[in-house]
MIMIBA-590036 format. One record per residue (C-alpha): residue number from 1; residue in one letter; y, x, z. Coordinates in steps of 0.5 Angstrom, whole numbers, padded with zeros to 4 digits. Each point is the difference from the previous one (the first is absolute). Example, Ala and Ser with C-alpha at 12.3 -4.5 7.8 and 13.67 -1.06 7.14 Angstrom:
2
<pt seq="1" type="a" c2="-0009" c1="0025" c3="0016"/>
<pt seq="2" type="s" c2="0007" c1="0002" c3="-0002"/>
***
This chain:
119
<pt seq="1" type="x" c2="0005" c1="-0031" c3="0047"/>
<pt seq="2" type="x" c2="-0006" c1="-0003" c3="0004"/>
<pt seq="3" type="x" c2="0000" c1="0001" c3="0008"/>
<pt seq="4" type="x" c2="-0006" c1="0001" c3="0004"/>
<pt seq="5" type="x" c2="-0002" c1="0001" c3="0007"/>
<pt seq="6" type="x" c2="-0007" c1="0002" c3="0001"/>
<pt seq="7" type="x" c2="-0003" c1="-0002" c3="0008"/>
<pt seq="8" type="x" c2="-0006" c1="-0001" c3="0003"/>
<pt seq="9" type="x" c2="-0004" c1="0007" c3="0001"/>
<pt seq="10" type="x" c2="-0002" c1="0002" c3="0006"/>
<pt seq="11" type="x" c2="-0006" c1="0003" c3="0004"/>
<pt seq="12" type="x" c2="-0007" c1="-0004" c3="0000"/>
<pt seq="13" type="x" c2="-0007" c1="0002" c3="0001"/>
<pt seq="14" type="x" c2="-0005" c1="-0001" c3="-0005"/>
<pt seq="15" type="x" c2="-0002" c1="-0007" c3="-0002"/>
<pt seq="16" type="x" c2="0007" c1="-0003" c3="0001"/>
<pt seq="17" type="x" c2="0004" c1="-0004" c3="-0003"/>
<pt seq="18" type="x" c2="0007" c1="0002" c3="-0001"/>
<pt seq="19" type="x" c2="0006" c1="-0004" c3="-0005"/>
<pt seq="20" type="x" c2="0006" c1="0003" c3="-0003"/>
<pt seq="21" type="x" c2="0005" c1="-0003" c3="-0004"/>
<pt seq="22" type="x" c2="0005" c1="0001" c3="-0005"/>
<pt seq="23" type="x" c2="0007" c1="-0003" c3="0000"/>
<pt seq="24" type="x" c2="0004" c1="0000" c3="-0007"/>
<pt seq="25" type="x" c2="0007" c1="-0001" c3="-0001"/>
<pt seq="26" type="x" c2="0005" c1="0000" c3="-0006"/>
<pt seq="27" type="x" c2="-0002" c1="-0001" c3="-0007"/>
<pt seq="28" type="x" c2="-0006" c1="-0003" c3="0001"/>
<pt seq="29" type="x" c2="0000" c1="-0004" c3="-0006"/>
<pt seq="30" type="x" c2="-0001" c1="0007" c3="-0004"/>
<pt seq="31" type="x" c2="-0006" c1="0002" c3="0004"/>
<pt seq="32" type="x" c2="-0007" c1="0001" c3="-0005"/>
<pt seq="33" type="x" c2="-0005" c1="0002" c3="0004"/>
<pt seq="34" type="x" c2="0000" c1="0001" c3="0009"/>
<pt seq="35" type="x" c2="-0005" c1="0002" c3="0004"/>
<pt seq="36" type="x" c2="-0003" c1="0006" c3="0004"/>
<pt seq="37" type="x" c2="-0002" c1="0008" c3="-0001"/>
<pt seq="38" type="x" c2="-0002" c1="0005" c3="0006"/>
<pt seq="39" type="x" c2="0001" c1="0006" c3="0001"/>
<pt seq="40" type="x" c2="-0004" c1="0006" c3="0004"/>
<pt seq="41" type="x" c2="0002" c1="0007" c3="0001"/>
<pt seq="42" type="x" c2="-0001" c1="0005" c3="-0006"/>
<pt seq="43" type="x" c2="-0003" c1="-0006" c3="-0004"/>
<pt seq="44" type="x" c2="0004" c1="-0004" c3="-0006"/>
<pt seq="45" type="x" c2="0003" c1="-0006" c3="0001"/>
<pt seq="46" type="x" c2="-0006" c1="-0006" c3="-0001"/>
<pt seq="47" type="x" c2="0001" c1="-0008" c3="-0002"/>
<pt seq="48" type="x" c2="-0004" c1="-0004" c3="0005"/>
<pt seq="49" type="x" c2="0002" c1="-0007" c3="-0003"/>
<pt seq="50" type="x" c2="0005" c1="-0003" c3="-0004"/>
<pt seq="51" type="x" c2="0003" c1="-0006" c3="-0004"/>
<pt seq="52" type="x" c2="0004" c1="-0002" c3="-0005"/>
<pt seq="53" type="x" c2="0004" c1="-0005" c3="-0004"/>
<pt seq="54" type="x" c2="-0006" c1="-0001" c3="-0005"/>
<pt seq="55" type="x" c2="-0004" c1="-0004" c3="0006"/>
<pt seq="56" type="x" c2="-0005" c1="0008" c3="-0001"/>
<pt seq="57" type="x" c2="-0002" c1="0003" c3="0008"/>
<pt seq="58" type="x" c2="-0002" c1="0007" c3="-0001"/>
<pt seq="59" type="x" c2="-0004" c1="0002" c3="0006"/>
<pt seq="60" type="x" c2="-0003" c1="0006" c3="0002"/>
<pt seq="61" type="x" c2="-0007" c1="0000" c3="0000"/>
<pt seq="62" type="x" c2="-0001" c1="0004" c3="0007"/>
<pt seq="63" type="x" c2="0003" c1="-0005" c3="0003"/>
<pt seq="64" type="x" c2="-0002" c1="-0005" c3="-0003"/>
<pt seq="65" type="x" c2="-0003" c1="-0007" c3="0006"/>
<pt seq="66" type="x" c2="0005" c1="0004" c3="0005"/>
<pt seq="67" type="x" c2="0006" c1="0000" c3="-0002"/>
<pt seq="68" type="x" c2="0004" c1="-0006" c3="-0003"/>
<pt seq="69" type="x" c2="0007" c1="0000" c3="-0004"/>
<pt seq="70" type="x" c2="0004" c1="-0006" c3="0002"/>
<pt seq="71" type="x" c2="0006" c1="-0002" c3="-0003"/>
<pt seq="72" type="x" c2="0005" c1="-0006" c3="0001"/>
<pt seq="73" type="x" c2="0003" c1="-0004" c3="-0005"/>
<pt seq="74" type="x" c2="0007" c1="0003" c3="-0001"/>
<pt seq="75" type="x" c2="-0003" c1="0007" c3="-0001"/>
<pt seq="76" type="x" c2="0003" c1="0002" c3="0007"/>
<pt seq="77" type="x" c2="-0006" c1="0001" c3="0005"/>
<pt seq="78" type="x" c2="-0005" c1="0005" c3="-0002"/>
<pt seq="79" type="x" c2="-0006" c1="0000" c3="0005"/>
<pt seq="80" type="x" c2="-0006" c1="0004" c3="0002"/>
<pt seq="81" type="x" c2="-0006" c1="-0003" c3="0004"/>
<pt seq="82" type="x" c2="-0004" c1="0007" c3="0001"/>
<pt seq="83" type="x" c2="-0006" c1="-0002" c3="0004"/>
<pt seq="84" type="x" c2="-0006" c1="0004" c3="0002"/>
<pt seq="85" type="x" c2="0004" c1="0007" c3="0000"/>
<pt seq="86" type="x" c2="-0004" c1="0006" c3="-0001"/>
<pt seq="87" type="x" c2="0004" c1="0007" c3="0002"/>
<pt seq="88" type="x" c2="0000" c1="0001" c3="-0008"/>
<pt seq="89" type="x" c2="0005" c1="-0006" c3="0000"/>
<pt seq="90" type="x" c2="0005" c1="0004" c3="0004"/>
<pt seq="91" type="x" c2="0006" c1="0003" c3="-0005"/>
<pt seq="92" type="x" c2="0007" c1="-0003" c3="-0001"/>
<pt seq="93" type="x" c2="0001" c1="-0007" c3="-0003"/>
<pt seq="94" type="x" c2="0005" c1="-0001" c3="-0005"/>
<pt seq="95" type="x" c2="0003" c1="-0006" c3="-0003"/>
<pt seq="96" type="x" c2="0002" c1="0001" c3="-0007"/>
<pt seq="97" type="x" c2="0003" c1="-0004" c3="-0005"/>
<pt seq="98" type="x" c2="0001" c1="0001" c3="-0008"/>
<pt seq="99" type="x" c2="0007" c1="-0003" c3="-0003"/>
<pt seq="100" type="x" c2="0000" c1="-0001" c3="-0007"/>
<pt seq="101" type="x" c2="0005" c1="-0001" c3="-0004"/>
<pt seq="102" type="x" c2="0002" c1="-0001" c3="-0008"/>
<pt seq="103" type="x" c2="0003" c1="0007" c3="0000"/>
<pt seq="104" type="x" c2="-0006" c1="0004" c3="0006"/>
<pt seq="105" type="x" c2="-0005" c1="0000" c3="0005"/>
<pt seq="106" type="x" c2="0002" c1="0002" c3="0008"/>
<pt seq="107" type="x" c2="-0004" c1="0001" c3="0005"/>
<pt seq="108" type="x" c2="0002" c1="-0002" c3="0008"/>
<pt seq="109" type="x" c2="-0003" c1="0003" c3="0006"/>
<pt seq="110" type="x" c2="0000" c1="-0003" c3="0007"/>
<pt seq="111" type="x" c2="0000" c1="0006" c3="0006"/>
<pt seq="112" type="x" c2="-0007" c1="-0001" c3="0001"/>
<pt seq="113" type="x" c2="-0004" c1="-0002" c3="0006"/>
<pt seq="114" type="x" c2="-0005" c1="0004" c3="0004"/>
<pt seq="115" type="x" c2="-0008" c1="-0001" c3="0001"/>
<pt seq="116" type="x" c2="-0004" c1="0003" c3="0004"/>
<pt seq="117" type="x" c2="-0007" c1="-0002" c3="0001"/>
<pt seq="118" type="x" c2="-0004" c1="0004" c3="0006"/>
<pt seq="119" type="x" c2="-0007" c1="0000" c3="0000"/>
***
């Protein structure tokens, strides 16, 4: 099993910055893919950015040049530079890994932290 807490969301106006980070514990050694998806109300949950063991970052192209994935090394820290907010960015931002294993994939969620962006 992995753990994941999610923070950094919060109220902003339009044109700032904000950071969230992920923290992952457990069985770090298992996980495949880490990255962020988001989430507004009525919508489907969407990716944002992700990376994976095969050195491959997936980011969505409406984000593209305004919010950029890190990672450490370890895979235990997970972060999302958002900068340049516009109000279509407020939705609930999760931390999500995928465990492979030689039997089945899993998938981990974080509890999600909050963007809202004013205009």
């Amino acid at each position: 099993q992995v753990q994941l807490v999610d923070s950094g969301g919060g109220l902003v106006q339009a044109g700032e910055s904000l950071r969230l980070s992920c923290e992952a514990s457990g069985n770090i050694s298992s996980v495949y893919a880490m990255g962020w998806y988001r989430q507004t109300p009525g919508k489907q949950r969407e990716l944002v950015a992700a990376f994976d063991r095969d050195g491959r970052t997936n980011t969505a192209f409406s984000v593209k040049g305004r919010l950029t994935p890190s990672r450490d090394d370890a895979w235990t820290r997970l972060y999302l530079q958002m900068n340049n907010l516009a109000p279509e960015e407020r939705a609930v931002y999760y931390c999500h890994v995928r465990v492979v294993t030689v039997v089945a994939a899993y998938d981990y969620w974080g509890q999600g932290t909050e963007v809202t962006v004013s205009s």
